[in-house]
N, C-alpha and C positions, 0 to 999 in steps of 0.2 A: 369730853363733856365739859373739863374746864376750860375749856379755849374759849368759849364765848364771855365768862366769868374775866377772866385775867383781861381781853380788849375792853370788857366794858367798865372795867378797873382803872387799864390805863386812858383810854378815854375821858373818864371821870375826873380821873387827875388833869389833865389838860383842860377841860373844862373848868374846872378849879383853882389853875393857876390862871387862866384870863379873867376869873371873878374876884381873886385876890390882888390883881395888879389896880392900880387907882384910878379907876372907871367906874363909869354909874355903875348902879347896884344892878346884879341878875333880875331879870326879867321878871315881874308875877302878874297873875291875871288881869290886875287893873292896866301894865305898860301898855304902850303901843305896841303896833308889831313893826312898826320902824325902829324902837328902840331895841330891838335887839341886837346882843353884842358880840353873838356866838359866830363866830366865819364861818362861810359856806363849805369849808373846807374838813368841818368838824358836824356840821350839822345831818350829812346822811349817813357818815359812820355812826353815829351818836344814836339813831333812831334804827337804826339796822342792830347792835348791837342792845339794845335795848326791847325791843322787837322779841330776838331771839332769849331773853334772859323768860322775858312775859309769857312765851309759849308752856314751858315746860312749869311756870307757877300756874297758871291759869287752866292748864290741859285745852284737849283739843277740842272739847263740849262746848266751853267759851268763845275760844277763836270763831268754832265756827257758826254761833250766834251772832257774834259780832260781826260777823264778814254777811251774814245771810240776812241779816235785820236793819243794815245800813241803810235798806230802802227806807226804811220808815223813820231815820230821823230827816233824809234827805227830804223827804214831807214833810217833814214838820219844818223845816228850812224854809219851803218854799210855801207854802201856806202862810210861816208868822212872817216871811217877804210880801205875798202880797195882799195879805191884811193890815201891811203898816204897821205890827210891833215895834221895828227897832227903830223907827222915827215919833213911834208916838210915848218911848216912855224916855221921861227928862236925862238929857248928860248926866246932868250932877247931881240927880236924887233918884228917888225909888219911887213906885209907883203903886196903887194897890191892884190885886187881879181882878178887883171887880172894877173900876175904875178903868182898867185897861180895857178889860170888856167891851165896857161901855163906849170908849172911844173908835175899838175896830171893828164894832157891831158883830160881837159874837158873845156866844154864853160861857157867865164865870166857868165855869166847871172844862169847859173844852181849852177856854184860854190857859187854864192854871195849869191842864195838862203839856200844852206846847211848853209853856213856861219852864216845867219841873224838867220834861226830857229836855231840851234843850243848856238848862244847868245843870245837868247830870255831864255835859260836855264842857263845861263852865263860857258856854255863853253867855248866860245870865249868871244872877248870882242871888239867892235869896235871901236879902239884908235879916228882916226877921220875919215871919210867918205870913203868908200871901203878900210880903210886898216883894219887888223886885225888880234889879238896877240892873246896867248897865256893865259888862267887860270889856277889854281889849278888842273881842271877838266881834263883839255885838253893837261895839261903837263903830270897827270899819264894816260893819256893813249897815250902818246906819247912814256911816257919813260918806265913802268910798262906793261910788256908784258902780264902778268897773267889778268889784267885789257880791253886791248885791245884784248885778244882773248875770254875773256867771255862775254865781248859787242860787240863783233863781231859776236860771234856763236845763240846771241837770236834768 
């Protein structure tokens, strides 16, 4: 039981000493995802052990909500793709959701919802109370076409 605890420990640490050596700073919602500085060498142990630490906190109820409900953000993906959300709210400010509405011709209420699931995943990011900006996530598929037509075509 503790073997998954101790890898994800030592992983941790390795993690921690390529965020301690003097390179940009670890990654948060706002980077790129070019700017990440994690090697590929570390990143599917990292998510495997991590994986397994979430099963046993989360129980199996979770997991398999998450695994069986995936359809429905994958709609919401692909709905706020081709409605034009992530080209119609600004790089570098926020927008409001009725406002957004208005520009991809749909109703506040339907919009806010795409809006909220989708920052629940931190696509988005709700600056303060129905306005809502721009991530990492949601700027490459705004601006990275290769990105928004394969999340579009699931």
């Amino acid at each position: 039981m503790f073997l998954p605890f101790r890898l994800i420990l030592a992983l941790t640490f390795q993690v921690l000493l390529l965020f301690a050596a003097p390179k940009p700073s670890p990654p948060s919602p706002k980077s790129s995802f070019a700017d990440s500085t994690t090697p590929e060498k570390l990143k599917i142990p990292v998510n495997e052990a991590a994986n397994d630490l979430l099963l046993p906190i989360h129980g199996p109820k979770a997991f398999l909500r998450t695994f069986l409900c995936t359809h429905y953000e994958l709609a919401a993906y692909q709905i706020t793709i081709e409605y034009r959300f992530f080209e119609s709210i600004p790089t570098g400010g926020s927008i409001h959701v009725s406002k957004l509405a208005e520009i991809v011709g749909m109703d506040v209420d339907r919009t806010g919802r795409f809006l909220r699931m989708l920052t629940a995943h931190r696509v988005f990011e709700e600056v303060e109370e129905d306005c809502f900006a721009h991530t990492a996530a949601s700027i490459a598929l705004a601006k990275e076409k290769e990105v928004n037509t394969a999340a579009g075509m699931q």
